[in-house]
N, C-alpha and C positions, 0 to 999 in steps of 0.2 A: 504494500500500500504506500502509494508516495505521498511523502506529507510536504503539504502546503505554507511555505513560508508565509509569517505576518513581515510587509514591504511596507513602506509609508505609500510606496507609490498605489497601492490596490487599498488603502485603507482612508485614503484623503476624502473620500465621497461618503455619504452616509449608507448606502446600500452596501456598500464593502464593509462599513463599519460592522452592520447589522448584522451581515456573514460572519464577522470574526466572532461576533457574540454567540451566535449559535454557532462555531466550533469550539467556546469555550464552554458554553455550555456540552455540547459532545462530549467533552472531553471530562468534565465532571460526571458527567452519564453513564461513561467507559468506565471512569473510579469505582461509581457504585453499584456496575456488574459486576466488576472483574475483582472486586476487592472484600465487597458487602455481601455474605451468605445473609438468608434464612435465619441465624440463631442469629445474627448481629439486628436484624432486621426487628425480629421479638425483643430483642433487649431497647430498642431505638421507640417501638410502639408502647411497651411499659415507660419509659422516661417519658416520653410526652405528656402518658396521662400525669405520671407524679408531676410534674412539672408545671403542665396546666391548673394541677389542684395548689401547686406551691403558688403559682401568680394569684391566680383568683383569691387566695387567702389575703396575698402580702394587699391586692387592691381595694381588697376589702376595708385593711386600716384606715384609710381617709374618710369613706363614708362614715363610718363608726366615731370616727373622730368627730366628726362634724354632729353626730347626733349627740354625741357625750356634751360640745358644747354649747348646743343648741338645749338642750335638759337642763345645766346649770345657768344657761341665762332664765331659761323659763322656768327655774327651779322647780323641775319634772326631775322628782328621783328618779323614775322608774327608766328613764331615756338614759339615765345617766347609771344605774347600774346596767342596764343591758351593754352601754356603749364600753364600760370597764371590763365589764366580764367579756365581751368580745372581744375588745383590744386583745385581752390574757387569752384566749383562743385563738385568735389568729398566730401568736407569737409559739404557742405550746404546735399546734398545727402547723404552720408551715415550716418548724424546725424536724418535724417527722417527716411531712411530704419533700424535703428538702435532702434532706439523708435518702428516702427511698429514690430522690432526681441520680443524686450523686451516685447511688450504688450502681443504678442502669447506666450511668455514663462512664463510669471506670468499667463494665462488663462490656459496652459496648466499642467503647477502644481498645481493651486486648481479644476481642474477637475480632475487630478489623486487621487490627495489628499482623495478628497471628493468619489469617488469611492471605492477607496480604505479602505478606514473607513467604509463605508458601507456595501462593501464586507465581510470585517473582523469579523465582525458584524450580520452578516449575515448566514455567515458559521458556526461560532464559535456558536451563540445559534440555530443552524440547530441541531446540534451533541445531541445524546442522552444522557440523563444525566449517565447512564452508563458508558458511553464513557469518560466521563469528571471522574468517579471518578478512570477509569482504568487508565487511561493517563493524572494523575492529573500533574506531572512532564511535558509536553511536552504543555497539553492546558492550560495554565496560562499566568495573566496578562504582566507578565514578559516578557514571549517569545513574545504574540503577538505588544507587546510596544516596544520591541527591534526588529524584525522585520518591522515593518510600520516603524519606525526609520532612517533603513539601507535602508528600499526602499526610501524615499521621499532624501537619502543622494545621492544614485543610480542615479534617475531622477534628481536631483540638479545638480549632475556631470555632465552627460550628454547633457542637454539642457544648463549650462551655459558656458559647457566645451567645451564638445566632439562636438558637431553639429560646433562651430566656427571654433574648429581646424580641424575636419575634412573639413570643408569645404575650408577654407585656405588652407591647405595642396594640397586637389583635383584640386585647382585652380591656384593654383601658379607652380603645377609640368606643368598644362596645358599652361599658360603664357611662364614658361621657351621650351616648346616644339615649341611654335610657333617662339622663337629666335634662341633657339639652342637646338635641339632635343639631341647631346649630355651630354649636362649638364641636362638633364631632365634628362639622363636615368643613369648619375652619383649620383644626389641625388635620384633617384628611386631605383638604387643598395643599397642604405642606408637601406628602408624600408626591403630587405630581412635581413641583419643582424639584424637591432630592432625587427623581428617579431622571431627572432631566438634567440636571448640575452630574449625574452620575455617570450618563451616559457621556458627558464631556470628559470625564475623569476617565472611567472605562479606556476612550479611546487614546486617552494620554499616553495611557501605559502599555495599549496593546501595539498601538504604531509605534513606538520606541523603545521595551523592554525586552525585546528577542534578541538584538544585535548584542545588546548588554549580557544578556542570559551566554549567550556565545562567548563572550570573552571571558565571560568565570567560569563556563566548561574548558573551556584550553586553557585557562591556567591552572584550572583545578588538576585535569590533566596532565599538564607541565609538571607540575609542583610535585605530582605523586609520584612520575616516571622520575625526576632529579633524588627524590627520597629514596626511593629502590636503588638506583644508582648511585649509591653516597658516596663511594667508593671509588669510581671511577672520575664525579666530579673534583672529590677533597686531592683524589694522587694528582689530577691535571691539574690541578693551581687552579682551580673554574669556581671553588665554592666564594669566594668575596664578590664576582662576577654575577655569578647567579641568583643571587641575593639578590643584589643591588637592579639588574634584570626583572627579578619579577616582583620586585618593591616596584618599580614602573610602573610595572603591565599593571597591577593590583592597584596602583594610581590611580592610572588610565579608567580602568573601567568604575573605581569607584567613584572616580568623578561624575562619570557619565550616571551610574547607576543612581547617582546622588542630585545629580541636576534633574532627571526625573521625580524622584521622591518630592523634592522641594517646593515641585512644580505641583502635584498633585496635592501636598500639604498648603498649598497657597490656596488649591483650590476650591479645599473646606470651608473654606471660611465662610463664602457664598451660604455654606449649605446652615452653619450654626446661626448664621445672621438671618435666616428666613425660620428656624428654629425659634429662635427667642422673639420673634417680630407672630409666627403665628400663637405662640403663646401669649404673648401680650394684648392679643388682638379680644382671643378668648375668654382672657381675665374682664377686657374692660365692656366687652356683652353683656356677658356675668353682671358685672356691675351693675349695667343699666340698666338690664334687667330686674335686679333689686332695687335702684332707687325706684323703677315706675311701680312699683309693687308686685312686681308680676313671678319673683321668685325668692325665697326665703336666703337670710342671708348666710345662712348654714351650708346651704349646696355651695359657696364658692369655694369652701375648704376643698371638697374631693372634685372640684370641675379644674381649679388652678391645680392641685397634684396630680389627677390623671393626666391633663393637659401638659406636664411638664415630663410626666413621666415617657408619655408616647411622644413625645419631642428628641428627649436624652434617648430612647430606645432607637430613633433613628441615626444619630450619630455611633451610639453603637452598633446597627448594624452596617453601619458605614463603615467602620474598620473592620467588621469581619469582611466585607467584601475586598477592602482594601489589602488585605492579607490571601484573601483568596486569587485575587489579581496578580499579587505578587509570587505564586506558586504554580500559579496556571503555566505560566514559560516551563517548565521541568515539568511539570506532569504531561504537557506536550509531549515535548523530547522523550519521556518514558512511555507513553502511547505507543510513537513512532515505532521506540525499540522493540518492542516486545512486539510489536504491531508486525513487523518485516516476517513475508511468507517465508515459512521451511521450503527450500529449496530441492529437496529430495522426492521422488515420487512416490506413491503410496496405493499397495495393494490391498485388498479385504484379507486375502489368507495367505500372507508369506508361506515360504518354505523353509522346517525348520531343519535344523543340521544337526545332525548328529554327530558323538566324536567321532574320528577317524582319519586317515591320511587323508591330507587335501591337494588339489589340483586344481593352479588357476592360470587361467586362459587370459592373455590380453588380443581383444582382434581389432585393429583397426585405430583403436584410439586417437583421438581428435580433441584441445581442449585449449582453453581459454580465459582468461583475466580480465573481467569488465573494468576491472577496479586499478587495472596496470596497464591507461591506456598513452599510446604514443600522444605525447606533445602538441604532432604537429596535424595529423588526422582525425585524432579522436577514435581511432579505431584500436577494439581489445585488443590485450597483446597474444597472440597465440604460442604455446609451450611445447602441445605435443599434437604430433601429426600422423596418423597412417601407423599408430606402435604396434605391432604385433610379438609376442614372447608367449614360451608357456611354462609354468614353472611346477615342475612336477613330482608327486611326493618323497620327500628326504631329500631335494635337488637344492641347494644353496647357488645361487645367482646374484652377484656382482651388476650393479648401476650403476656405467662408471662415465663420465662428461664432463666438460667443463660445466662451468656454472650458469645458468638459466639453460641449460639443457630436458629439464623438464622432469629431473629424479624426484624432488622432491613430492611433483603433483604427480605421480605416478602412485610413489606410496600413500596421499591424501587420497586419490581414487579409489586405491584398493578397499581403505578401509572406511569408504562413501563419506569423506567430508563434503562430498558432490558427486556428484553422478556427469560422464562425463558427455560430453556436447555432438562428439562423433563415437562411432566404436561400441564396445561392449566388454564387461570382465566377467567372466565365467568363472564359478566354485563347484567342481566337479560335474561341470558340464551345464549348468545353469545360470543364469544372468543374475548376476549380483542384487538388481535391481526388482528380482522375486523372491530374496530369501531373507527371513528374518534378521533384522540388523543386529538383533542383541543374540540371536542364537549365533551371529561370525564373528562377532565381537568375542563372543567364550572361546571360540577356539585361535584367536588371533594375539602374537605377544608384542606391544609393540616396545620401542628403544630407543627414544629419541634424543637426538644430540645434545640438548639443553636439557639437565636434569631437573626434574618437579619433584620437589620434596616436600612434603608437609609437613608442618611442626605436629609435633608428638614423638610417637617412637619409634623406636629402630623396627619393632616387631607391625605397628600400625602401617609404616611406610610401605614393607617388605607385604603383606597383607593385602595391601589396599585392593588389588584386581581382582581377588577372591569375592566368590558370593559368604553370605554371610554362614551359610550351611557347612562351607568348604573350609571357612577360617576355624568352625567350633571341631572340625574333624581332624586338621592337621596339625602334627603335635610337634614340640619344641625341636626335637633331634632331627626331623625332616627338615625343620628350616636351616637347623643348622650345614645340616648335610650341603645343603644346597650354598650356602653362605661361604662354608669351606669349600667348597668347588671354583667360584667366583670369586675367590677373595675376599669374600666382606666380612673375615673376624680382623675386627680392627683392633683388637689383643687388650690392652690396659682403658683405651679408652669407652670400650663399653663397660662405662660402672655400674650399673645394673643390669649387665647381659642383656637383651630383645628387649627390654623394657628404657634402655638405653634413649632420653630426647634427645633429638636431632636438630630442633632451635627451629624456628620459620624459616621457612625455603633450606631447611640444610645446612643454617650459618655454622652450626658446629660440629661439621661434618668438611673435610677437604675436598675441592672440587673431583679428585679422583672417588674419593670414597663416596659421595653423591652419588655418580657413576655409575659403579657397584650397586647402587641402592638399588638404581634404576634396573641396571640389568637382573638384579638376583628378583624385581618384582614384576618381572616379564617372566623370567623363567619360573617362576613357583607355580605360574598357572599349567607349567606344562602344557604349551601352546601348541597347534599341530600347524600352525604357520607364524612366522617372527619375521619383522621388518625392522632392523637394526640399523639406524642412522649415526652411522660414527659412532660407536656407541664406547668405543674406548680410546677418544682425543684426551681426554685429559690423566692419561696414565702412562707412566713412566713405561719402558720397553720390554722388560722382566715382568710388570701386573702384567700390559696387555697380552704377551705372551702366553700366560698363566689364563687368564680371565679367558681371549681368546679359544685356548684348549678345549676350558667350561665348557662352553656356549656348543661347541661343537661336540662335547661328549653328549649336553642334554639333547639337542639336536638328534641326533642317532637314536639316541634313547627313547624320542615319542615318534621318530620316522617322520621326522617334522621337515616342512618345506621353509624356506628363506628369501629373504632379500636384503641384500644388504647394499647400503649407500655408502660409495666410494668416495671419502673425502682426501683419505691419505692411503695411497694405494696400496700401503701393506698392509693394512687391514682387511684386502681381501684375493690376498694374493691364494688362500687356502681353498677358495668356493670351486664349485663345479664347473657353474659356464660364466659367461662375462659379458654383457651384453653391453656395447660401446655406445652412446647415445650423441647425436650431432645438436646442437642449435638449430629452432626451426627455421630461424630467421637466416641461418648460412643455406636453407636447402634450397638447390633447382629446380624448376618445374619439374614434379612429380617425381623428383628425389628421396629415398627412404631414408629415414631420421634414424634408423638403426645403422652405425658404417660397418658392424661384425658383431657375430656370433659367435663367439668362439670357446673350446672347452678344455683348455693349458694353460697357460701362461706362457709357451713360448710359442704357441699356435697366435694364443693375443699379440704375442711382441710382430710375429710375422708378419701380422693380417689389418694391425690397425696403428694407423698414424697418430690419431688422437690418445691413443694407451701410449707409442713410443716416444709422442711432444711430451705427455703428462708425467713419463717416467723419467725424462733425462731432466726436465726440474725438480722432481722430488729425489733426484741419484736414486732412482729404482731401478737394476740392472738383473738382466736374465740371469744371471748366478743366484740371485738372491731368492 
């Protein structure tokens, strides 16, 4: 779904304005499907009623009041105990209906709450990993933290705001009608000009609060990527720089952010000054009223306090909307995100896979980068062309290219971050694109060159690809088994053996032994297919060696099929075949992106140029 920028240029006319309100409304609409179950809904129907019985209580005190003193001037006990003993009933009563407001409003924010984290959650890992690396800017932790943020600020407003004021407000215009229908429809004249001074507000913020919203996504962005980075800024001498950098940009937009704000706080004023003008309009009715005789002068007590009361209750619902204005830009943005179709096709009745040696077929393949388009055409960039390989059980096969040669989206295909745009990949003889995703997923190990570690532990890390059935069944000497194979007894430094933290992302873990993590929590699944991307760059010659060995003992062991990505080519000088891959962009018409096939290493040396350029820069030499 593509979303529609708010532009000053589409927004300067009042009919574009009008659109942008019913997109914000929308957009609150999306909130309260996607975020508001059923129980929040009952809890939301209970507050109301306490809440209306808390108003009608609290509005009752000025009528009362005015009879209490209306009794004492006419020294009428009886006016004037009813009016005391009510006073003490209203105040005993609305502190009960008041507690039962507050209980349904604490019930019904952690049931939003908790839905809503759910949902986010929910949707967010729905999305294809394709998806996530094309709209890596828009699905990140940022927008969705900023987003949930602005809702539970939304719902906060609202339930502690908006639901009292409006209900005061509804209540007191109706109070004042049953005295004097008048002054009801004087402070009622009010609400058309506040809905009109609002609509100029409104448009304030929506014609110029997006571009604003944009600039504290990129730095919020910015800021979080340099924090992950600390390391790389503080060694380059960049941290005084960086600083001082986005103390700017955080200038920059709070300026702007703030010339806004100023601008709509200037433009309250309008609204309190027709405020205090219909209340005084009211009182001096009232008045005249009494001096020609035609109304008691008791009623002005609860005609000037409703009247002031539904005045004040418009100003405050004017900050809740003003807060709701202010969240509406983010909850856009989190609309969008979550909003973006999965990109994958979808059958009724996959095919599910069972274990067993697998065999996969590439024929034809054909793919593309919307997202990585040239400069000067605007046209995707294209990666891979015409692939055809077949990779077949216990067969380990080498991807070996220069760079943008298309290795990488080769393994993102296999394990459908996308489905690809030409071609087809077959799992024992079937199109990928009909079989259970999560049933290839269990049999696939993957090994990716950038370690993902999660904070906790050494035993959680190693774990993590496991169903939860699988973790309560495999016991401590397996893992270890397997840990000794791969290297990952890291000897003294696991102080509590498996139960050993490994710090966020791995901090306390060396980028070798990361690594290891990774590879020992591919292998534990006992994969019957591994796609191993570099998977031992950051170890020394003796681990890889060692580690290496592993990987191809567990291999043997479940008759498991491979891929592996050639970064440094003696990491796959061991495999069976070699499959040499060109740039598309170097092919001839109708040239094969494959330059060889080959199933030696000195077959490879004979047969391919791009293996003999790659070898004599890495000193990779036929003896070796």
């Amino acid at each position: 779904m593509e979303e529609r920028e708010f532009t000053q240029g589409n927004q300067t006319s009042l009919l574009g304005y009008l659109k942008s309100m019913r997109e914000t409304r929308d957009i609150l609409s999306w909130c309260n499907r996607e975020f508001v179950n059923d129980t929040a809904r009952t809890f939301f129907k209970h507050l109301l009623f306490w809440s209306m019985l808390s108003r009608a209580v609290s509005l009752a005190y000025p009528y009362l009041m005015g009879m209490g003193i209306d009794g004492l001037y006419q020294h009428n006990l009886t006016f004037a105990i009813i009016a005391v003993v009510g006073i003490a009933l209203t105040y005993v009563l609305g502190s009960v209906f008041e507690w039962r407001a507050g209980h349904f409003i604490e019930l019904t924010l952690g049931e939003n709450l908790r839905t809503m984290d759910h949902r986010i959650n929910k949707i967010f890992f729905a999305k294809n990993l394709g998806l996530h690396l094309e709209e890596g800017g828009k699905l990140t932790q940022e927008n969705m933290e900023k987003g949930w943020n602005r809702f539970d600020m939304v719902q906060k407003s609202i339930l502690f705001s908006g639901v009292d004021s409006g209900l005061t407000l509804v209540l007191s215009l109706l109070m004042l009608f049953l005295i004097s229908p008048v002054c009801c429809l004087i402070i009622a004249a009010t609400l058309v000009g506040n809905f009109l001074i609002s609509l100029s507000l409104n448009r304030l913020v929506t014609v110029y609060m997006e571009p604003v919203e944009s600039m504290f996504r990129a730095l919020t962005r910015k800021r979080g990527e340099r924090w992950q980075g600390v390391e790389r800024v503080v060694t380059s001498g960049r941290d005084g720089e960086e600083i001082e950098v986005m103390n700017q940009e955080f200038t920059k937009a709070l300026e702007a952010d703030r010339k806004i704000w100023l601008a709509y706080i200037r433009g309250t004023m309008p609204r309190s000054l027709l405020a205090g003008f219909s209340v005084t309009l009211a009182g001096l009715y009232a008045g005249w009223r009494v001096w020609e005789g035609h109304m008691a002068v008791v009623d002005v007590v609860p005609i000037l306090t409703w009247a002031g009361m539904a005045s004040q209750q418009m100003r405050f619902l004017a900050r809740v909307e003003r807060e709701v204005n202010w969240c509406t830009p983010s909850l856009k943005s989190l609309r969008h995100s979550l909003s973006l179709p999965n990109q994958l096709a979808q059958i009724d009745q996959p095919i599910v896979l069972n274990d067993g040696p697998v065999e996969v077929e590439f024929d034809g393949l054909g793919h593309s980068y919307d997202h990585k388009r040239h400069a000067k055409n605007g046209s995707a960039v294209q990666v891979l062309s015409g692939l055809t390989f077949t990779v077949r059980p216990g067969e380990k096969i080498a991807l070996i290219g220069p760079s943008g040669a298309g290795k990488s989206t080769v393994t993102r295909l296999v394990q459908r971050y996308m489905d690809p745009e030409q071609g087809v990949i077959r799992v024992n003889g079937r199109d990928l694109r009909e079989i259970s995703l999560s049933s290839w997923r269990r049999l696939v190990g993957y090994i990716p060159q950038t370690a993902r570690v999660f904070d906790g532990t050494l035993r959680d890390n190693l774990l993590y690809s496991l169903s939860s059935a699988d973790r309560a069944q495999i016991s401590d000497e397996q893992i270890w088994e397997i840990m000794r194979l791969l290297r990952i007894d890291f000897g003294a430094r696991l102080t509590h053996g498996l139960d050993t933290r490994v710090g966020r992302n791995g901090v306390k873990l060396s980028g070798g032994e990361a690594q290891r993590v990774m590879i020992g929590a591919a292998a534990i699944k006992r994969p019957r297919f591994m796609i191993i991307d570099e998977a031992t760059s950051s170890l020394d010659a003796e681990n890889q060696a060692a580690v290496q060995s592993g990987i191809d003992q567990l291999l043997a062991q479940e008759e498991a099929s491979a891929i592996i990505i050639a970064h440094r080519l003696s990491t796959v000088l061991r495999c069976d075949t070699f499959v040499v891959l060109k740039p598309v962009d170097s092919l001839a018409p109708g040239e094969s992106q494959i330059e060889t096939i080959a199933h030696s290493v000195p077959e490879l040396f004979a047969r391919s140029e791009i293996f003999r350029t790659l070898a004599k820069l890495e000193g990779v030499s036929l003896a070796a």
